[in-house]
C-alpha positions as a Python dict, from the first residue, in 0.01 Angstrom:
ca = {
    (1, 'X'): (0, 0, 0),
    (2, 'X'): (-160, 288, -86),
    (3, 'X'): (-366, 304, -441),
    (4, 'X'): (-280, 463, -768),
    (5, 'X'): (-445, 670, -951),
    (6, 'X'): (-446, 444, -1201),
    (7, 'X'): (-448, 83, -1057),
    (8, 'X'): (-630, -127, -1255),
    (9, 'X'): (-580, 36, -1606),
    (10, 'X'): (-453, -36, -1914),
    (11, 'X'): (-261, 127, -2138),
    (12, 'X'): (-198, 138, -2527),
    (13, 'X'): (126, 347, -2659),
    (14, 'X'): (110, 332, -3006),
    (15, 'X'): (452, 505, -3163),
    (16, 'X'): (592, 336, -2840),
    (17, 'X'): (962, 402, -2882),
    (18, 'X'): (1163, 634, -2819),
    (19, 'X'): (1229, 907, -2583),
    (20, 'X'): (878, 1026, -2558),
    (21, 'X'): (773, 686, -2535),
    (22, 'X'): (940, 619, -2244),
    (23, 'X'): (890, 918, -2058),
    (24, 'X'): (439, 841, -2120),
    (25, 'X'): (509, 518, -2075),
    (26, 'X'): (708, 591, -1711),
    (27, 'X'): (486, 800, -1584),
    (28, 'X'): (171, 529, -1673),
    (29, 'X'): (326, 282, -1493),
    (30, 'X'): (423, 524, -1199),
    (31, 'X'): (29, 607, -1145),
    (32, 'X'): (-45, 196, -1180),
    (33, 'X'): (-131, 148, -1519),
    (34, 'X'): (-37, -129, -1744),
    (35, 'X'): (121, -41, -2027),
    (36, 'X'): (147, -205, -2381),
    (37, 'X'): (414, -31, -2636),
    (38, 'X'): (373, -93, -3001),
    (39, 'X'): (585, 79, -3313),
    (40, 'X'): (741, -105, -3628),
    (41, 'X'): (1071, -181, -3399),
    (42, 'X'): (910, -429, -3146),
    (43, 'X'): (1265, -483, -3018),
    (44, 'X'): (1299, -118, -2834),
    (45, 'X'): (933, -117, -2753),
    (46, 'X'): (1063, -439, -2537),
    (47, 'X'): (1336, -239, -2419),
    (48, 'X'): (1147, 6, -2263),
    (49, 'X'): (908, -187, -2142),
    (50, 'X'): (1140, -411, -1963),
    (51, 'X'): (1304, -90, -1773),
    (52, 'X'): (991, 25, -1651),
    (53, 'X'): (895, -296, -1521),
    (54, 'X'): (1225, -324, -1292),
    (55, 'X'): (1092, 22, -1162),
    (56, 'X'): (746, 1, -1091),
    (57, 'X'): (633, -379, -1123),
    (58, 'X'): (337, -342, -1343),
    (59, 'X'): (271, -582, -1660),
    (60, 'X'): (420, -392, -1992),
    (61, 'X'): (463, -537, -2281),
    (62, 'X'): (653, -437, -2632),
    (63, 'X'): (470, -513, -2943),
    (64, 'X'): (522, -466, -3331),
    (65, 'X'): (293, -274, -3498),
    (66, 'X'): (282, -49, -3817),
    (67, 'X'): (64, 229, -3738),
    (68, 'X'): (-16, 279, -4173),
    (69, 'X'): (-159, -72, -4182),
    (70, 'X'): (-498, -151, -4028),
    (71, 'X'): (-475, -539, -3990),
    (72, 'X'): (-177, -500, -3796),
    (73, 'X'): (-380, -240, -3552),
    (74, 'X'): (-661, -489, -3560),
    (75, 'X'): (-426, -727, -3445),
    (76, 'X'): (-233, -523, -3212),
    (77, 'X'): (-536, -398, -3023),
    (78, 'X'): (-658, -789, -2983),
    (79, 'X'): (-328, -854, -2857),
    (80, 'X'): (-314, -591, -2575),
    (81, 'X'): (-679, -721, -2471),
    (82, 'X'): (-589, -1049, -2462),
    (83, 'X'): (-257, -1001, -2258),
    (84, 'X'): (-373, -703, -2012),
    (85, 'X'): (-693, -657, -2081),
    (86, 'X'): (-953, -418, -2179),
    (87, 'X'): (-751, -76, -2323),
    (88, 'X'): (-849, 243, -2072),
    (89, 'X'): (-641, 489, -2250),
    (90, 'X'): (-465, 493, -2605),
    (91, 'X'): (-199, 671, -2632),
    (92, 'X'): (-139, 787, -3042),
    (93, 'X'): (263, 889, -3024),
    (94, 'X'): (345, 730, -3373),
    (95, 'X'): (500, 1033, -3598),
    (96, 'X'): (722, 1032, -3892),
    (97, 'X'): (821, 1367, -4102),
    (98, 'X'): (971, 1452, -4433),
    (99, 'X'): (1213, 1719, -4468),
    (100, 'X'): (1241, 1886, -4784),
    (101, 'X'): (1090, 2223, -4976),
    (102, 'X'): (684, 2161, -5105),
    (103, 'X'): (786, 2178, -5457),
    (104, 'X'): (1035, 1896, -5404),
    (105, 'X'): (861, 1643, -5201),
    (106, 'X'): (775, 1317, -5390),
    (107, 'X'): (438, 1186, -5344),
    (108, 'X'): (581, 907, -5183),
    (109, 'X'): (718, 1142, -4881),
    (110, 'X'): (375, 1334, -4875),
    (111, 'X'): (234, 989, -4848),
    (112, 'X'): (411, 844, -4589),
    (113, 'X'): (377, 1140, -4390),
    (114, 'X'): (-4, 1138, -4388),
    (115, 'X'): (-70, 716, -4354),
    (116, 'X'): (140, 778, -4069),
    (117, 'X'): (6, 1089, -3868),
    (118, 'X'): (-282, 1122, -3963),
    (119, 'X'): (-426, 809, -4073),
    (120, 'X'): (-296, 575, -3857),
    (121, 'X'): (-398, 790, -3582),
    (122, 'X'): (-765, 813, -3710),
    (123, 'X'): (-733, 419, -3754),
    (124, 'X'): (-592, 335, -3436),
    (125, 'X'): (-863, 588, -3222),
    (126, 'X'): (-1140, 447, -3431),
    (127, 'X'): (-1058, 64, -3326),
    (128, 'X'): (-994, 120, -2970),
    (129, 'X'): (-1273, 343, -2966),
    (130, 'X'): (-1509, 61, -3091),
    (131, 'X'): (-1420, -132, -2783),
    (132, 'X'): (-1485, 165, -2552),
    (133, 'X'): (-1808, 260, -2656),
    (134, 'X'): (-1936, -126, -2654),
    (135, 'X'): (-1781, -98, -2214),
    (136, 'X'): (-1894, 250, -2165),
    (137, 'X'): (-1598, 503, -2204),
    (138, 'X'): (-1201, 531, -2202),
    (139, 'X'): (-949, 809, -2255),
    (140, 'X'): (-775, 884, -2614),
    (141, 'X'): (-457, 1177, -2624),
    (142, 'X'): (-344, 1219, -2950),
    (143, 'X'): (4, 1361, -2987),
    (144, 'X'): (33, 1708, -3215),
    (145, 'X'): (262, 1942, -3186),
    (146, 'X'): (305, 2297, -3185),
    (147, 'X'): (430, 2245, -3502),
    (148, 'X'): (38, 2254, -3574),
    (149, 'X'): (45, 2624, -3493),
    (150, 'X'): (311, 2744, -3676),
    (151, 'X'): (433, 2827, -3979),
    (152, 'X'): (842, 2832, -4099),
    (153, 'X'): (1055, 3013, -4337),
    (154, 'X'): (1256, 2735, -4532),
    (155, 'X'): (1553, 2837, -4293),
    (156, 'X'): (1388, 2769, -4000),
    (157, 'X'): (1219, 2427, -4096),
    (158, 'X'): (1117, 2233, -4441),
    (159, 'X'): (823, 2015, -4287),
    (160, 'X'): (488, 2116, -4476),
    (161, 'X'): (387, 1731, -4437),
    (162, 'X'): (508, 1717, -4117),
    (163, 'X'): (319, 2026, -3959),
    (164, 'X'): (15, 2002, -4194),
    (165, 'X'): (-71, 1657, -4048),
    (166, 'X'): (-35, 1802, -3747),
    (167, 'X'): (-318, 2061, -3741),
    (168, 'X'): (-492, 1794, -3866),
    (169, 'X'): (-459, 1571, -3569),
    (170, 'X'): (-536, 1872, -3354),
    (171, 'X'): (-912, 1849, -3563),
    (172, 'X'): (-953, 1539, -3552),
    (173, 'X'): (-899, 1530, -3187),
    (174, 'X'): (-1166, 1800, -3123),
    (175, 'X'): (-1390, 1642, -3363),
    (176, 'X'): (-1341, 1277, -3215),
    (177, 'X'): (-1405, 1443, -2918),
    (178, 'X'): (-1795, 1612, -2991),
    (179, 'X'): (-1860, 1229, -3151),
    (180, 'X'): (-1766, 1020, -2882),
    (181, 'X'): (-1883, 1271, -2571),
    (182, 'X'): (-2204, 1080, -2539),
    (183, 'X'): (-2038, 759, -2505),
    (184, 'X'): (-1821, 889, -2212),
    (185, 'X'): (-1465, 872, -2408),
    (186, 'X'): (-1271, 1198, -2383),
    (187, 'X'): (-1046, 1264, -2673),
    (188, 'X'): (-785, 1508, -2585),
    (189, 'X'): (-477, 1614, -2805),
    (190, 'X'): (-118, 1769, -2626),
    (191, 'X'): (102, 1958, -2867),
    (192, 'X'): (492, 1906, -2726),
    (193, 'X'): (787, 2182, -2823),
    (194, 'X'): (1116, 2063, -2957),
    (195, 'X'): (1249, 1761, -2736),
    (196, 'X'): (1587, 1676, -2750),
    (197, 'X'): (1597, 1322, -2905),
    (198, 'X'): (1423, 1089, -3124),
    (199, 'X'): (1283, 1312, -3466),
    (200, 'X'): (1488, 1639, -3289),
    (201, 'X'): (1803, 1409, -3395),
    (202, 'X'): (1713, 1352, -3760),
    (203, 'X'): (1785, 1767, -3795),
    (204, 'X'): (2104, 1891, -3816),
    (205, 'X'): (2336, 2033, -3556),
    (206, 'X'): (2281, 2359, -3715),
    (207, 'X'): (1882, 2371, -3709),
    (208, 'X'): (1868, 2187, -3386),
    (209, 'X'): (2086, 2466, -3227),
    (210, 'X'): (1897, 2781, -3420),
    (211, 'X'): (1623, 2629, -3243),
    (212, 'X'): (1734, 2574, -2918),
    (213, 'X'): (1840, 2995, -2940),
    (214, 'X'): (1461, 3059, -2943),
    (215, 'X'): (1420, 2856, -2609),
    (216, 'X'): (1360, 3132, -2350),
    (217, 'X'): (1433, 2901, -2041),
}
């Protein structure tokens, strides 16, 4: 049989449901990796992970785990360890957004926005990353988006919390990055377009098509 890139590996997808989920979580086990999926809905993290073992026959498992609260990382991170074993590469896809204009968004939607993005993705890096340093290196890709990048017009999008944490992930990642060079982890950030499902469906058929006009290809 011949080897896989990544035979022997494991995994973390934290934020591990939904369409890009799946698609990280596919493409994992397709190079040999095995793959633990954790999000606040354990039940389609199982999902998926059950598909992608009929396909490729690695070990994936679905667990529940609420990115904004640090015992259940804790917890989550000691479960993938003790089911599959020392985590390779983490995988930070957990997002959530608030859609409204800046002088109308509650504290409570500003907050949820940033324990989700941004802190739980500084929490989650800074647990796994513990265990990495202590065996000597590991790989960390933080989802942004080019959301990071851009600025809207209240026509074209209403997601100051959204794309604020955003940048912030994308400087975070670079600044994980110089810390934890010298300990051989490489912290690396990839900032997806518009994809059709998951957060994409929360907009309406209005926005989603105004943006899908400014698709070139």
């Amino acid at each position: 049989v011949e080897a896989k890139e990544l035979d022997g590996k494991v995994a973390l997808i934290v934020g591990g449901r939904g369409t890009l989920a799946e698609v990280i979580a596919t493409t994992l086990a397709d190079l040999g990796c095995d793959v633990a999926l954790a999000s606040r809905r354990q039940s389609d993290c199982e999902q998926i992970a059950t598909q992608v073992v009929g396909r490729f026959g690695r070990r994936v498992i679905g667990l529940r785990c609420d990115i904004a609260n640090e015992e259940e990382i804790e917890q989550t991170v000691a479960r993938v360890t003790e089911q599959l074993g020392e985590i390779d590469i983490l995988i930070n896809n957990a997002g959530a957004s608030w859609w409204g204009l800046p002088q109308d968004i509650p504290l409570s939607g500003w907050k949820k926005v940033v324990d989700v993005n941004l802190t739980g993705t500084f929490l989650a890096c800074r647990h796994v990353a513990r265990r990495m340093i202590a065996r000597g290196g590991g790989a960390i890709i933080n989802i942004a988006s080019v959301g990071a990048f851009l600025s809207y017009v209240p026509e074209a999008g209403q997601v100051v919390p959204y794309t604020t944490t955003k940048a912030a992930i994308v400087h975070l990642t670079q600044d994980l990055a110089a810390q934890w060079a010298a300990h051989g982890i490489r912290v690396n950030a990839i900032a997806p377009g518009s994809v059709e499902g998951g957060m994409t469906d929360t907009l309406t058929e209005e926005v989603q098509q105004r943006l899908l006009s400014r698709i070139l290809l």
